[in-house]
C-alpha positions as CSV (number, residue, x, y, z in Angstrom):
1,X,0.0,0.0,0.0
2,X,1.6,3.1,-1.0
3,X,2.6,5.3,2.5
4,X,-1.0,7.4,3.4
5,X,1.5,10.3,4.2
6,X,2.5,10.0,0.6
7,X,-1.2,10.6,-0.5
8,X,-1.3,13.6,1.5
9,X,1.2,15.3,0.9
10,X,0.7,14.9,-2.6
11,X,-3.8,15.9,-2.3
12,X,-2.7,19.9,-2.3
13,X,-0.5,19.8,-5.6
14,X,-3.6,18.4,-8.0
15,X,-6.0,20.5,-6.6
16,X,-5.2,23.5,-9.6
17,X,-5.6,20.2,-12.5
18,X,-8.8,19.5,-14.2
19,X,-11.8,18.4,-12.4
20,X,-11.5,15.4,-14.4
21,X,-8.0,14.7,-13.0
22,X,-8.6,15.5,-9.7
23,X,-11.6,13.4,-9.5
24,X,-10.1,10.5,-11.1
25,X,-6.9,11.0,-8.1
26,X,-9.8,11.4,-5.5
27,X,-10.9,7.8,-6.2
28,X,-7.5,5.9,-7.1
29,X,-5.9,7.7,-3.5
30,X,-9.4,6.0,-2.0
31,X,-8.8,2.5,-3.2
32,X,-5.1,2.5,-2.4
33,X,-6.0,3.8,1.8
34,X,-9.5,1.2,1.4
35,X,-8.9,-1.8,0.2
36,X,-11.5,-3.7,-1.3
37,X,-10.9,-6.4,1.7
38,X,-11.8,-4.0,4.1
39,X,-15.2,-3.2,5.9
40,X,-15.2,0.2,4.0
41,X,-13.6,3.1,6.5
42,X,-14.9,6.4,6.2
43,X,-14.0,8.5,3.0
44,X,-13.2,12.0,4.9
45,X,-11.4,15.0,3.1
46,X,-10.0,18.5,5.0
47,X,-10.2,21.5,3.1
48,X,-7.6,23.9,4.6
49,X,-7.9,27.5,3.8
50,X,-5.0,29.4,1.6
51,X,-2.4,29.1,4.7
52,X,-2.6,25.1,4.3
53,X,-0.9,23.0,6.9
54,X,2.0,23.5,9.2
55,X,0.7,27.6,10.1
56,X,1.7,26.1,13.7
57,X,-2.2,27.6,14.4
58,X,-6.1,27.2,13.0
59,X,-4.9,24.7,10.4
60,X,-2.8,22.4,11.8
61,X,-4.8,22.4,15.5
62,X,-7.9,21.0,12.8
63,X,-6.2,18.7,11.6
64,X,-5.2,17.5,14.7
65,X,-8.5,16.9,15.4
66,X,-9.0,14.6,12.1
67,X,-6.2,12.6,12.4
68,X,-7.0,11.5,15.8
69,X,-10.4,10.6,14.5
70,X,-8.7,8.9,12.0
71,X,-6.7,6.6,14.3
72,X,-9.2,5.9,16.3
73,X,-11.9,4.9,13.5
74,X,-9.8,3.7,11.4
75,X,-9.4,5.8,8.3
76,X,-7.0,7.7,6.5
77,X,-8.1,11.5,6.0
78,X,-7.2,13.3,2.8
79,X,-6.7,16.7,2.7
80,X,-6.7,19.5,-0.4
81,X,-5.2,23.0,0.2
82,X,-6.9,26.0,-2.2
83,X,-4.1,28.2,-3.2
84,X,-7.0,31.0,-3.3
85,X,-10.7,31.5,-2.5
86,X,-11.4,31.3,-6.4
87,X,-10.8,27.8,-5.9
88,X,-13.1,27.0,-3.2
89,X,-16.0,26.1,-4.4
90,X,-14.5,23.7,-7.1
91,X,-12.5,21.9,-5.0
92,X,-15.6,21.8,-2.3
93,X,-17.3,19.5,-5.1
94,X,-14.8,17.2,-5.9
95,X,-13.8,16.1,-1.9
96,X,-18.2,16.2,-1.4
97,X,-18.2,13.8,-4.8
98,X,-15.4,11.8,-3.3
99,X,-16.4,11.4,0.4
100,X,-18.5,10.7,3.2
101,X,-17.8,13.2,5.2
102,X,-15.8,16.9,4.4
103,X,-14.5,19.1,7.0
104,X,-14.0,22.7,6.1
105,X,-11.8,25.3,8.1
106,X,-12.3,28.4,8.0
107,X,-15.3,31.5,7.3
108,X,-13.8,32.0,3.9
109,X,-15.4,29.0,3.0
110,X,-18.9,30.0,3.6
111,X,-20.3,31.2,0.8
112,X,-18.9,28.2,-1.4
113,X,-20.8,26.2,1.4
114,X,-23.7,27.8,0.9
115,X,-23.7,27.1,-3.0
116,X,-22.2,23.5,-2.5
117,X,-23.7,21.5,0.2
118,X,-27.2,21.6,-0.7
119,X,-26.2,19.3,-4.2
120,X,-24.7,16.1,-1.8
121,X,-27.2,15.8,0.3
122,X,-26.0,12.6,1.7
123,X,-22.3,13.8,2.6
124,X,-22.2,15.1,5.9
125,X,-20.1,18.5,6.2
126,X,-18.4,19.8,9.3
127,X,-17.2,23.3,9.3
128,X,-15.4,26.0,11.6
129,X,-16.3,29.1,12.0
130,X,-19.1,30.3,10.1
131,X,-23.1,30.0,10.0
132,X,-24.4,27.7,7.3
133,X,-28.0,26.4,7.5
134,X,-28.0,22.8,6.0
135,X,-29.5,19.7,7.1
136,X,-26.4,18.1,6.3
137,X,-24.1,20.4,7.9
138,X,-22.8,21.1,11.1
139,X,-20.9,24.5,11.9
140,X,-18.8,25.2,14.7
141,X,-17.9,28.8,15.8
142,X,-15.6,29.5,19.2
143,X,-16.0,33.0,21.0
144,X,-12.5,33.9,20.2
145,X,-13.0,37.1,21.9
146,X,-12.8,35.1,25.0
147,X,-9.3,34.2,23.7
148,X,-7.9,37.2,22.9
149,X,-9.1,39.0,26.2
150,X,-6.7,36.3,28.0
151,X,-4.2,37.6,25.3
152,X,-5.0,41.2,26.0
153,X,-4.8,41.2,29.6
154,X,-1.0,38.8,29.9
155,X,-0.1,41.6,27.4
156,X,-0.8,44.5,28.8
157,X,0.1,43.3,32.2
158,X,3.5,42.4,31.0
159,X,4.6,45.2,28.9
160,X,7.5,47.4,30.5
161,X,6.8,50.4,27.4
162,X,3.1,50.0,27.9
163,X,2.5,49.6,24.0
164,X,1.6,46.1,22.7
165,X,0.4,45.4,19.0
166,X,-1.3,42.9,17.3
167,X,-0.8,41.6,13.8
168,X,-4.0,40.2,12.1
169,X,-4.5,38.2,8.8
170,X,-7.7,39.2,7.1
171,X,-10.7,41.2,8.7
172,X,-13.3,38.8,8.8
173,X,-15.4,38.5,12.4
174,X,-13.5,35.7,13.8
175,X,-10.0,37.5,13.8
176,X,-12.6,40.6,14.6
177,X,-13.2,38.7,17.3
178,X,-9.9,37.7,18.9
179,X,-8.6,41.6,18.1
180,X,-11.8,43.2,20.6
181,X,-11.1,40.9,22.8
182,X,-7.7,41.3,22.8
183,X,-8.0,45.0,23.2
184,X,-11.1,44.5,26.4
185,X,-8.1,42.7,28.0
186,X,-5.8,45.3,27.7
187,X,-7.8,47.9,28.8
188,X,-8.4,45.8,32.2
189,X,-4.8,45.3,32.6
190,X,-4.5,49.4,32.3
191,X,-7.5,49.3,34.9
192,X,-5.5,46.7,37.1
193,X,-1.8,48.8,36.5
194,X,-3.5,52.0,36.8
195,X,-2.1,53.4,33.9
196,X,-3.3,53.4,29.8
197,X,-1.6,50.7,27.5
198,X,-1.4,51.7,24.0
199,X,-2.5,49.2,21.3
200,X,-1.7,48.8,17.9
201,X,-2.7,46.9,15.0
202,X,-1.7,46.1,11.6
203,X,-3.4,43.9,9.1
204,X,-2.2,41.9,6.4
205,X,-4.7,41.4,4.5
206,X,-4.2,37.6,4.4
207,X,-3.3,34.6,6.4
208,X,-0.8,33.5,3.9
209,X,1.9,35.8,3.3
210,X,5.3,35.4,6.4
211,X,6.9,37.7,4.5
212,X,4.5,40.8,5.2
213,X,4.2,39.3,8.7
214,X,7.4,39.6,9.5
215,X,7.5,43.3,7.9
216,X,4.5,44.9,10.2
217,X,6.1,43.1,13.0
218,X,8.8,45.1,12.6
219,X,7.4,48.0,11.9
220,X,5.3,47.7,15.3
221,X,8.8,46.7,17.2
222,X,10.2,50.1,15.4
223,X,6.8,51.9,17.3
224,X,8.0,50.9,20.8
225,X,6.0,47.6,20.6
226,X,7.5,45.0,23.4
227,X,4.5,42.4,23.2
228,X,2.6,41.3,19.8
229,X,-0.3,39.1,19.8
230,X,-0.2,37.0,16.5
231,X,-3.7,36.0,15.1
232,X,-2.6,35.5,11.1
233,X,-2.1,32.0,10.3
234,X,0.7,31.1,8.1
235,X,1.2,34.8,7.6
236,X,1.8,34.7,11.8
237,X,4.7,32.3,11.1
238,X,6.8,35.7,9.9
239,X,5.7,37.6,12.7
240,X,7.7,35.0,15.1
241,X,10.7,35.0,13.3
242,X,10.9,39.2,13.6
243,X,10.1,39.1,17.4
244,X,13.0,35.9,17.8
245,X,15.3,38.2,16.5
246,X,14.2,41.3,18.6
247,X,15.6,41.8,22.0
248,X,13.0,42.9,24.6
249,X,10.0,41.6,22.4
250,X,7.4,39.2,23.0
251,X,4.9,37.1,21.1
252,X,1.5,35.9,22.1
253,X,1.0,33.2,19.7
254,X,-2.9,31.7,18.8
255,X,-5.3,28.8,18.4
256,X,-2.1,26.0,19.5
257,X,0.0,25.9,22.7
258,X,3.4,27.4,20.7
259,X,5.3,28.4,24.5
260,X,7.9,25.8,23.6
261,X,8.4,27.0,20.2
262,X,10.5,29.7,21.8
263,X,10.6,29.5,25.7
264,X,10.4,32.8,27.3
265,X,10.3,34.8,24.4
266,X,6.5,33.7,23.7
267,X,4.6,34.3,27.2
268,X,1.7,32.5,26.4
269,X,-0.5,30.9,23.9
270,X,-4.3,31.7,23.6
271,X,-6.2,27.5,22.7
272,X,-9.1,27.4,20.3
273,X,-10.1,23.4,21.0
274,X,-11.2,23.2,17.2
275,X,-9.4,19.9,17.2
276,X,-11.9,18.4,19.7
277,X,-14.7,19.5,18.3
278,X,-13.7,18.2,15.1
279,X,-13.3,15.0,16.8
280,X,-16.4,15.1,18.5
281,X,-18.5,15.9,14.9
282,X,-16.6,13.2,13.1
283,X,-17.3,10.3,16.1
284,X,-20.8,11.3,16.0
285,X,-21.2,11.4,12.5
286,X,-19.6,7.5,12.3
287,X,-21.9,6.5,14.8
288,X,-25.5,7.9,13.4
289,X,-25.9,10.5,15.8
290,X,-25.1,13.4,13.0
291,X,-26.9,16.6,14.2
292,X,-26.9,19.3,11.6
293,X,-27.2,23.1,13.4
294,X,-24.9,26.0,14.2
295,X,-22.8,25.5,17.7
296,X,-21.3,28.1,19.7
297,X,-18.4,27.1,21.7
298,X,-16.0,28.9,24.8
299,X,-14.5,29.1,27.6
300,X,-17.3,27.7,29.3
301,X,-17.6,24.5,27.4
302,X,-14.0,24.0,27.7
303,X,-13.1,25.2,24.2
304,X,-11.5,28.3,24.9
305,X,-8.5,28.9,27.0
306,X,-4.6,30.0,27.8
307,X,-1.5,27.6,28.3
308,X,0.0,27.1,31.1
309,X,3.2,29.8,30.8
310,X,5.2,27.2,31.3
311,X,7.9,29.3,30.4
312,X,6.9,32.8,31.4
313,X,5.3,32.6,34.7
314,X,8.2,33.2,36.4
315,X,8.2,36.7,34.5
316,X,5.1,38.0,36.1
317,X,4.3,39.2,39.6
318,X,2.4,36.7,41.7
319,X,-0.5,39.2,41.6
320,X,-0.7,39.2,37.8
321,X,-0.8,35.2,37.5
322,X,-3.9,35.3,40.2
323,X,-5.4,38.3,37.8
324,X,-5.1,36.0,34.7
325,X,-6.4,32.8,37.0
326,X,-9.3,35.0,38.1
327,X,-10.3,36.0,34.2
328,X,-10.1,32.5,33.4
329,X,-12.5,31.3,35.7
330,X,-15.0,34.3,35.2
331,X,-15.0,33.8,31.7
332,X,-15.7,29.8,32.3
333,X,-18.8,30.8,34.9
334,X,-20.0,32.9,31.9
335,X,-19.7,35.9,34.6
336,X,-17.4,38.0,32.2
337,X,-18.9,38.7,28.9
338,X,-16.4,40.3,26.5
339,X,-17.0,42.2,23.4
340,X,-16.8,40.6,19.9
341,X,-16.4,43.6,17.5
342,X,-14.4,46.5,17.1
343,X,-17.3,49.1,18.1
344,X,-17.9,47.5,21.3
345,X,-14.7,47.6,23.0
346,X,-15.4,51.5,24.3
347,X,-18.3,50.5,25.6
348,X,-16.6,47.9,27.3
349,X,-16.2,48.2,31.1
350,X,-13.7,46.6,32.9
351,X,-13.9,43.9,35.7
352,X,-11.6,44.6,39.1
353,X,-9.3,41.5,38.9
């Protein structure tokens, strides 16, 4: 059997071929990860947004997710990798034509969604972040504004200059999200300081560009920045190699536990638990208990949360560790409600911690 890493890695280099060609790879890859001589595993293919895999972020924390639902039911997912959103909708058909089940990541696929699922009515879709009514669909969206206010407030409790940035991929509500939270946080670590921190935030304008990452990294580390919350996907990955290569700067990495990436230098990583819902949609869909319907999911269903700071507590004053342990639990008791878009963050008041 030829090596299912093989498959894989090779899915995201046809995608751009005729449909014809694509379709025809769809089924040879199926038959050489199914034999015929097995009790037919689940066909399941990942669409990944234009970052693709390895973003060390929302990407590669989904696919976590599917691979462990792989091992544990016994198939071997596929995934294909758009190179741009023009391509979305195509390569939507071909993996719903060639599976039983297709996983989606990301709100840039909605609208292709929208257009697509309808036509396969007996594939089962699972997607993150986004609303999609379908009775055979099943989308996932995760209060990243709890998220970022974690971010926010072991930011602006850490900074010595008292100006902390944030470097965004594209402006679409979840990133939206994680930026007004961000910002709530930092305003309640000014509150809790008793003095204003400065935020600032540059946009790339995609999550799959290192390159301008690393440039408006820099250019906030020229502003006085000392602390940068990343929230950019594969475009974040240049935004950690400027602040490794900055003394006195620090990066807040997203979505996956990064602190050992770079110990110290990143004080803490904000957890989106895509993976397990991922997990949790595919197990259910295997086992008939498929339930089609938009899900919201946070900090108090265990899907939102920090890392431990492994490598950074030590950094902080014992008062600002109980501060960020005190946030965490209001947000889990659903006491603390933070805001979700830009225009609600004045409005925002901030909690004695």
């Amino acid at each position: 059997m030829k090596n299912p890493e093989h498959v894989r890695t090779h899915a995201c280099r046809f995608f751009s071929c005729p449909a014809s060609y694509l379709a025809a790879w769809l089924f040879a890859a199926a038959l050489l990860l199914h034999p015929a001589a097995n009790a037919a595993p689940a066909r399941v293919i990942v669409l990944t947004d234009a970052a693709g895999l390895g973003d060390k972020g929302f990407n590669d924390v989904c696919w976590q997710g599917v691979l462990k639902a792989g091992k544990d039911f016994g198939f071997e997912p596929l995934f294909l990798q758009s190179r741009e959103q023009a391509d979305y909708a195509s390569n939507l058909t071909l993996a719903a034509g060639n599976s039983d089940i297709v996983v989606t990541l990301g709100y840039l696929f909605t609208d292709s969604l929208k257009q697509v699922a309808p036509h396969f009515p007996k594939t089962r879709f699972i997607h993150i972040e986004g609303d999609i009514q379908s009775d055979n669909l099943a989308c996932y969206d995760f209060r990243s504004e709890e998220g970022g206010f974690l971010a926010g407030l072991v930011a602006g409790l850490f900074t010595k200059k008292n100006k902390v940035g944030v470097v965004s991929g594209m402006d679409i509500p979840p990133v939206e999200a994680y930026v007004s939270g961000f910002r709530a946080g930092v305003k309640t670590a000014g509150k809790a300081k008793g003095s204003t921190v400065e935020v600032n935030i540059a946009s790339a304008g995609s999550f799959n560009d290192p390159v301008k990452g690393k440039s408006l990294a820099k250019t906030l580390i020229d502003k006085g920045v000392d602390v940068i919350f990343r929230v950019a996907g594969n475009t974040g990955v240049g935004v950690s190699e400027a602040v490794r290569s900055a003394g006195g700067v620090f990066l807040i990495a997203e979505d996956l536990d990064q602190d050992a990436e770079m110990p110290g230098k990143i004080l803490a990583s904000t957890l989106k638990r895509m993976d397990v819902a991922i997990y949790n949609a595919i197990r259910d869909t295997l086992e008939s208990r498929f339930k089609a319907g938009h899900f919201w999911l946070g900090a108090a269903e265990g899907a939102i949360d920090l890392s431990e700071m492994k490598y950074s507590a030590e950094m902080f004053a014992p008062a600002d560790i109980e501060r960020v342990k005190k946030a965490k639990t209001l947000l889990r008791s659903g006491e603390l409600k933070i805001p979700r878009r830009p225009a609600e963050v004045d409005g925002f008041a901030a909690p004695e911690l």
